[in-house]
N, C-alpha and C positions, 0 to 999 in steps of 0.2 A: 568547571566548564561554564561557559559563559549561556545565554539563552539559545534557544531552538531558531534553528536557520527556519523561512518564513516564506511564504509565497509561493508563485510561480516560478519554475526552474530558469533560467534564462537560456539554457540548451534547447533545443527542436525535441519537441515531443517525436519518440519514432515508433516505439511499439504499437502508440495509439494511431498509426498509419500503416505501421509492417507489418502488422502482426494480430491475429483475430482469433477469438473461438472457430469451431470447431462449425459449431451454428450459423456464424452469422456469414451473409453472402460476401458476396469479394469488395472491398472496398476502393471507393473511385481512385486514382490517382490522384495524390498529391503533393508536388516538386519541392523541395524545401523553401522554394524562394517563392510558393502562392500558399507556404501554411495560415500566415495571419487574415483576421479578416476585414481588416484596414485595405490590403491589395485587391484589387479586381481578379477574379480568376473567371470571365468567360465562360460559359457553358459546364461550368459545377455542378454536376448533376450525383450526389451521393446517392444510394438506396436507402429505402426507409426500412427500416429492420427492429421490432420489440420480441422478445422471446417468450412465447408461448408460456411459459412459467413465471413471466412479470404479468402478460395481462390475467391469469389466473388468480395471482393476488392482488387483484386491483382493490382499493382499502374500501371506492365507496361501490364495490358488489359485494364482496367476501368482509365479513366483518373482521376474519383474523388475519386480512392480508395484510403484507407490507410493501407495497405497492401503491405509489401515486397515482390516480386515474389516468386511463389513457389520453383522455382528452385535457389538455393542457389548462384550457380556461376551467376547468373543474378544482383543480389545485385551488384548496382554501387561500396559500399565500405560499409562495414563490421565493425562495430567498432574494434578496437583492444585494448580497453581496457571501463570500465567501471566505475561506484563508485566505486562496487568491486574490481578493479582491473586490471590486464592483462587478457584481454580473452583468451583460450586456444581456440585447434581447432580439430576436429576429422578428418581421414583418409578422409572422402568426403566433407572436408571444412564448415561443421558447427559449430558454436562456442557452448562449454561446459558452463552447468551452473556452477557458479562459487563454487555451494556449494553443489555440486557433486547429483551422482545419484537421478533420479524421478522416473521413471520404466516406463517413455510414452516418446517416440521420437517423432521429429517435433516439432509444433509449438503449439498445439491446439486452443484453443479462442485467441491469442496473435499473432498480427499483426507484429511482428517484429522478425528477426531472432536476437538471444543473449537479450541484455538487451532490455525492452520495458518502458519506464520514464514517472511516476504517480507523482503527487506531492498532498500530503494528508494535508490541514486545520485543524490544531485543534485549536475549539472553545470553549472557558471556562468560567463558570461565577459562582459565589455566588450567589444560589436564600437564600434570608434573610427569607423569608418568611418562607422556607421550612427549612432553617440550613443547603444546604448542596451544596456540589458541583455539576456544572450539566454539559455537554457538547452537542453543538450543533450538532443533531446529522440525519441522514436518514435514514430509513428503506426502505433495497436494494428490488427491484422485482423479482430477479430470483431467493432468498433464503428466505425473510422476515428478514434477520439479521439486525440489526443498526447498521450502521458504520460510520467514518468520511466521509464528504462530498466530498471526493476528486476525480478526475480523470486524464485522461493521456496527457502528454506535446505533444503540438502539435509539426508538424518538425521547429526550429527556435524561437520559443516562449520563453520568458523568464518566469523563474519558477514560481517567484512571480507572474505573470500575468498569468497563471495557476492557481494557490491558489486563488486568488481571482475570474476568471472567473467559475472554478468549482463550487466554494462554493456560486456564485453569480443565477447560473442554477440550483443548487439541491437544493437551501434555499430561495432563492429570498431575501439574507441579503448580501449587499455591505461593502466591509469593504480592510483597506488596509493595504493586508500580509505582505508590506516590513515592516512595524510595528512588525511582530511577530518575534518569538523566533527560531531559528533553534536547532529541536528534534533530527533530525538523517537523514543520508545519505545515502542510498549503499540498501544492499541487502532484498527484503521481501520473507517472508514464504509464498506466495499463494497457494490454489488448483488450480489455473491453469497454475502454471509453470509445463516445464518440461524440458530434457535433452539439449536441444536445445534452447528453450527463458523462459525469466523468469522475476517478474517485479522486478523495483527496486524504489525505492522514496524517495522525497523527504519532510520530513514534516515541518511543521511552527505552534509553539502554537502562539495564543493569547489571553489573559486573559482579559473579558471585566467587567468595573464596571457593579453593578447591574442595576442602571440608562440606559446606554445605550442599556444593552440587554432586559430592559421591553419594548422598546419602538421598537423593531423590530418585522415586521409583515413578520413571516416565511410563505414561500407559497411554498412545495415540488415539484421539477421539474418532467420533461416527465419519469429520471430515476429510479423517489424512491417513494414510495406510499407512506410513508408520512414522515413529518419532527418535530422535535422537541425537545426541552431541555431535555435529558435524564439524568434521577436523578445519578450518580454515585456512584456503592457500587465495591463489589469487583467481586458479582454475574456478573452483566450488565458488566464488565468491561472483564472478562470472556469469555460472551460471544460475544462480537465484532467480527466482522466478518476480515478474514485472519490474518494479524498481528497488528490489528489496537490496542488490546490489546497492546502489546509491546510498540505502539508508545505513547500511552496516558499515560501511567503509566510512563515512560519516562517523559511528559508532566508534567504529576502533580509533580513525584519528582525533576524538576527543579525549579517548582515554589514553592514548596516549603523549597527548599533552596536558592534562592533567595532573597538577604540582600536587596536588592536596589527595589524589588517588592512595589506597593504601598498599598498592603494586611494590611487591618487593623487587631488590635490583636486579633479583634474576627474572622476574613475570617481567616487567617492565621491558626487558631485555628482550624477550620472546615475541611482545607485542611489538615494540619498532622494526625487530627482521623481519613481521611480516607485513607491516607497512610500507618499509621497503621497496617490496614485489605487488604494491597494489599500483 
């Protein structure tokens, strides 16, 4: 497979307009055709919203938070640029999402002013038994969604050791990401971006024989109620929680064009009918 698809989506961000915690207040309207912030949109008036649990760990009160100061000019440095790109900056020095309007200011659940850096596991196998593709997957606690097992790059950590540490707390299955595939770079669709931070990630497939994923004893961390091989159709793929859809489908159609994969003719077979239906 050739490298990691990169950037900003070039689709309209929606979740990061339709779709919100549980927390955060209603977000302003905003029309597909005044999401950039190139366009004039008139009377813009988003809500400002940080969640009581980011300014808790704000890093310079709490020594073990992880949390940038509330106040923006307190950030020792800022990034100025991201996967996405060059970060832009607004009249009181907060950085713009790069992929325009959310309709919520600040920060909300996201501990970081501008990009906040997730790096998402994708786990893959052929169960033979069943005929079909499955991925390792969690079912999150604050929604019941399934998603990939990933979570956020600590400050200085390298990615890989992110992927594999995440996926080692939500699954209790050790494995090592520098092995895997790189999916994609740069910007996600989340509900909980908004004008000001927004996440972005890094993914990694890896595709295992069937042999080695019988013999793992999945045990679901403190995050996710529970864990397990999720059968993959087009439905469950669907409904992945933020953009995890994107990144898997991603997933499957690299390995499924991948000459050099070691996909016997019948796995191979199993993964194109279900690319198929995606």
């Amino acid at each position: 497979m050739g490298e990691a698809e990169k950037g900003v989506t070039t689709a309209l961000h929606v979740k990061a307009r339709f779709e919100k915690p549980a927390e955060y207040p209603e977000r302003f309207p905003v029309p597909d055709d005044l999401v950039g912030w190139e366009i004039p949109y008139a009377g813009y008036a988003p809500p400002y919203y940080v969640s009581p649990v980011v300014l808790q760990n704000d890093s310079s009160r709490n020594p073990a938070g992880w949390a940038d100061p509330e106040g923006v000019a307190l950030v020792a440095e800022l990034p100025a640029e991201s996967f996405s790109g060059v970060i832009r900056f607004d009249s009181a020095g907060r950085p713009l999402n790069p992929a325009g309007r959310t309709g919520i200011a600040g920060r909300g659940l996201l501990g970081k002013w501008g990009p906040n850096f997730a790096a998402d596991p994708i786990i893959t196998r052929i169960n033979h038994h069943e005929q079909r593709v499955e991925m390792l997957a969690v079912q999150r606690r604050d929604n019941g969604q399934w998603a990939i097992p990933g979570g956020m790059v600590d400050r200085g950590e390298e990615v890989s050791r992110t992927l594999a540490r995440e996926l080692q707390e939500e699954t209790g299955v050790v494995l090592d990401m520098g092995e895997g595939v790189f999916v994609y770079q740069g910007y996600v669709d989340d509900p909980r971006n908004t004008d000001n931070a927004w996440m972005e990630t890094t993914a990694k497939h890896l595709h295992l024989d069937h042999g080695l994923a019988e013999r793992m004893d999945l045990q679901a961390g403190d995050d996710a109620r529970a864990v397990r091989w999720l059968p993959l159709s087009a439905e469950s793929i669907r409904g992945l929680y933020a953009s995890h859809c994107a990144l898997v489908s991603s997933a499957l159609a690299g390995l499924g064009r991948d000459e050099h994969s070691t996909l016997s003719k019948r796995d191979r077979g199993i993964v194109e009918s279900l690319l198929k239906m995606l």
